[in-house]
One Martini backbone bead per residue (centre of mass of N, CA, C, O) as a GRO file, in nm:
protein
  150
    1UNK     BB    1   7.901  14.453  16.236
    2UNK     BB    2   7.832  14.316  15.986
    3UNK     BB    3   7.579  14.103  15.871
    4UNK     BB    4   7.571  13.773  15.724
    5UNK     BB    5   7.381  13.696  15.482
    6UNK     BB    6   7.284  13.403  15.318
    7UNK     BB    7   7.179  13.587  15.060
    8UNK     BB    8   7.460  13.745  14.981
    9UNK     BB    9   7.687  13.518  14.945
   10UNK     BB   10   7.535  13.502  14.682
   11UNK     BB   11   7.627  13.517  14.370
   12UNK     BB   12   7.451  13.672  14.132
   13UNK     BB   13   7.465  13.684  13.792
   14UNK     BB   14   7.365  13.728  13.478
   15UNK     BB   15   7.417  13.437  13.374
   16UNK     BB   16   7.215  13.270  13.578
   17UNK     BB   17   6.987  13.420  13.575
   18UNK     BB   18   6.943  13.346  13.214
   19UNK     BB   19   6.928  13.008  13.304
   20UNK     BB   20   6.674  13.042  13.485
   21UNK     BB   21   6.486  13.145  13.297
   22UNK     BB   22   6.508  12.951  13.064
   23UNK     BB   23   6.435  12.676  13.245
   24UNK     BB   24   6.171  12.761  13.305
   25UNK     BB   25   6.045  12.800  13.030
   26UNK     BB   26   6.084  12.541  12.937
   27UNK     BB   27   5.905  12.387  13.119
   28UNK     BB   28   5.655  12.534  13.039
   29UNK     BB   29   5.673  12.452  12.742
   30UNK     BB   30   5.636  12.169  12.781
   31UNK     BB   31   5.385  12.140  12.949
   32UNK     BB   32   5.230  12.291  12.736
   33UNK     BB   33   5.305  12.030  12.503
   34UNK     BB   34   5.140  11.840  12.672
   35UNK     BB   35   4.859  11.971  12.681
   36UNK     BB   36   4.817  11.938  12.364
   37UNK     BB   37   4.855  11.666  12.301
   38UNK     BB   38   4.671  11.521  12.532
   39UNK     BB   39   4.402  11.610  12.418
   40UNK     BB   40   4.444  11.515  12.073
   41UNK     BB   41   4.461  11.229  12.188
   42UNK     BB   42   4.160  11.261  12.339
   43UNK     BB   43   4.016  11.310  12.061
   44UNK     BB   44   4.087  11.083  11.849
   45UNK     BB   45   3.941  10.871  12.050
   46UNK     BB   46   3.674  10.943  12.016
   47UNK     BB   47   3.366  10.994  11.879
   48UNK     BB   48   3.274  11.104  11.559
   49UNK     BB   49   3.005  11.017  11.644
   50UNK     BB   50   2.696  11.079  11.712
   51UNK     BB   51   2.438  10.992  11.859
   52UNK     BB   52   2.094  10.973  11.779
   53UNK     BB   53   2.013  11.115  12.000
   54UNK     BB   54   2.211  11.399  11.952
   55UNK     BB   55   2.084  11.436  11.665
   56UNK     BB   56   1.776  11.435  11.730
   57UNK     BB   57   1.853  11.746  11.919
   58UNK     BB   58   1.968  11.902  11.684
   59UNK     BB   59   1.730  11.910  11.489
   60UNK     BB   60   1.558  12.012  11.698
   61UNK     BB   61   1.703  12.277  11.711
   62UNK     BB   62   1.683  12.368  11.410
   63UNK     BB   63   1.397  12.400  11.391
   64UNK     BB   64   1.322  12.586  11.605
   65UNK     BB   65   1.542  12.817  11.505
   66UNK     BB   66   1.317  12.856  11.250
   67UNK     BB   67   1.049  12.893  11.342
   68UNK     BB   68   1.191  13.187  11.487
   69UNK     BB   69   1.183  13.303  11.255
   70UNK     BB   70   1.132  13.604  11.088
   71UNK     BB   71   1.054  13.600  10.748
   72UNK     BB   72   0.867  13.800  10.673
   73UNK     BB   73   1.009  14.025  10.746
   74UNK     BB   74   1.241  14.003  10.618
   75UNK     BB   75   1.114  14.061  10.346
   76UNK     BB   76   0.978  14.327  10.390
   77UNK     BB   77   1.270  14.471  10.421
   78UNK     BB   78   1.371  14.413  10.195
   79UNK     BB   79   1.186  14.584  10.024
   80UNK     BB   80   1.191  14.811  10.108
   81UNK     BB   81   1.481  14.889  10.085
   82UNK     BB   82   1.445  14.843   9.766
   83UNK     BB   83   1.262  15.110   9.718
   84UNK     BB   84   1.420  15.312   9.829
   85UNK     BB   85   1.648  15.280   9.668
   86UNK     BB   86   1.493  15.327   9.381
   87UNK     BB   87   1.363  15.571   9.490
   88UNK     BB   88   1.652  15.740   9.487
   89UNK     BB   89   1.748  15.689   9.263
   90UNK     BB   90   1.565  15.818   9.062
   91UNK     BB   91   1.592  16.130   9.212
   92UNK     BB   92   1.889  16.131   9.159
   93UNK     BB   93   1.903  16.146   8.860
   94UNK     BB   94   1.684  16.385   8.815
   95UNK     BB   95   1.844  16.577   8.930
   96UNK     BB   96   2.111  16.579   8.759
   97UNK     BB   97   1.993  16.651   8.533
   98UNK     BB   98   1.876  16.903   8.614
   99UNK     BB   99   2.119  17.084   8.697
  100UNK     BB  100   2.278  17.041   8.438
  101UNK     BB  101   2.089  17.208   8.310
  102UNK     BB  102   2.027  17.449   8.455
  103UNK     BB  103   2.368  17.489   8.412
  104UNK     BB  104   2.343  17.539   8.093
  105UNK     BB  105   2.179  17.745   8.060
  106UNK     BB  106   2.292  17.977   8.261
  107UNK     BB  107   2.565  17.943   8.083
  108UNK     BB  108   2.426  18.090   7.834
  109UNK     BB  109   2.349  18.325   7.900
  110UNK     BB  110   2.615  18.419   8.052
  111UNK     BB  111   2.692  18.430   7.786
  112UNK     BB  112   2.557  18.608   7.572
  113UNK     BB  113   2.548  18.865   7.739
  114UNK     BB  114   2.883  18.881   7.731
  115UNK     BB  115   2.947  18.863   7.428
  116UNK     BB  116   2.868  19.124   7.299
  117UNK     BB  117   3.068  19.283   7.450
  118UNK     BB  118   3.295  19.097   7.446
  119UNK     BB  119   3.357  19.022   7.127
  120UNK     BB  120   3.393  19.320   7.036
  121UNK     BB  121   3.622  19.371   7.159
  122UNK     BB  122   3.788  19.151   7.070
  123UNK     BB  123   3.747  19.221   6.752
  124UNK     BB  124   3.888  19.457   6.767
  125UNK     BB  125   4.154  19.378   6.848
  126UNK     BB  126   4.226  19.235   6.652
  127UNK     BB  127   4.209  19.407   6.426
  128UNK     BB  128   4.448  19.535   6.528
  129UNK     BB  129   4.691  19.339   6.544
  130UNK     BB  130   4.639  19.281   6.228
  131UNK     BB  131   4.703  19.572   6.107
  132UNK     BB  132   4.967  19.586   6.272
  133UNK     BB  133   5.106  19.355   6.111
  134UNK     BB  134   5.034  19.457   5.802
  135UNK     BB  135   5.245  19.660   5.850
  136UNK     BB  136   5.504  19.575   5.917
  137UNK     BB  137   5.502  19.401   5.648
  138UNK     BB  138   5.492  19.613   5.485
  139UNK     BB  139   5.753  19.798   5.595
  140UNK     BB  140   5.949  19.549   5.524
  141UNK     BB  141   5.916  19.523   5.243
  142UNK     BB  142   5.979  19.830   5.175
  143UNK     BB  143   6.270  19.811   5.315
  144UNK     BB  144   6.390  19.555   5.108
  145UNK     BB  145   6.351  19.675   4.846
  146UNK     BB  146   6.508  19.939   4.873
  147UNK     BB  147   6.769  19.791   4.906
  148UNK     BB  148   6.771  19.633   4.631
  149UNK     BB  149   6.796  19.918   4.442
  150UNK     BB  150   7.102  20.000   4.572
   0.00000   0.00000   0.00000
């Protein structure tokens, strides 16, 4: 009951199948690589000088083209621009100033109030570690001296 249609009695394995897309692949390449070479060679042939009147219809269009070029303007924003440039570095560098400085102050400031109460307590201690270490050599001294005469 089965109806045998004439492409299933083909079978096509996957190497075949990769046979037939390469060979596809290829002749595109060939194709391709005519119509590059073809082209190449119908530069080659053309003239390499434009004539006379194609010369003077661009100088003519490059005149034209710089003629609208609006160069005042052009001159003057770039002035803009370089005043605006340099009076922001001089603003910056006056503010960068004035913060170091202001915060140099404040930090003595804030050393100097700190300091009197701070360096005191330190000066204590300090003066209180130098006693008991002149104390503990002065026991170890003593305690060495004394076993010597032993």
């Amino acid at each position: 009951m089965e109806i045998q249609q004439p492409w299933r009695s083909l079978r096509f394995s996957f190497r075949t199948a990769t046979a037939i897309v390469c060979f596809l692949n290829l002749i595109a390449a060939l194709i391709l690589l005519q119509g590059f070479l073809s082209s190449a060679s119908t530069r080659k042939f053309s003239t390499p000088h434009p004539d006379a009147v194609h010369l003077s219809y661009i100088k003519e269009s490059e005149e034209m083209r710089r003629a609208m070029e609006p160069l005042e303007l052009i001159k003057r924003v770039r002035e803009i621009t370089e005043e605006a440039y340099a009076e922001a570095e001089t603003v910056q560098l006056k503010d960068t100033k004035q913060t170091a400085a202001e915060g140099l102050s404040k930090r003595l400031k804030d050393s100097r109030s700190f300091s009197d109460a701070a360096s005191q307590r330190a000066l204590e201690e300090w003066r209180k570690r130098k006693m008991e270490r002149a104390r503990q050599r002065q026991m170890g001294k003593n305690g060495t001296s004394a076993m010597n005469q032993a």
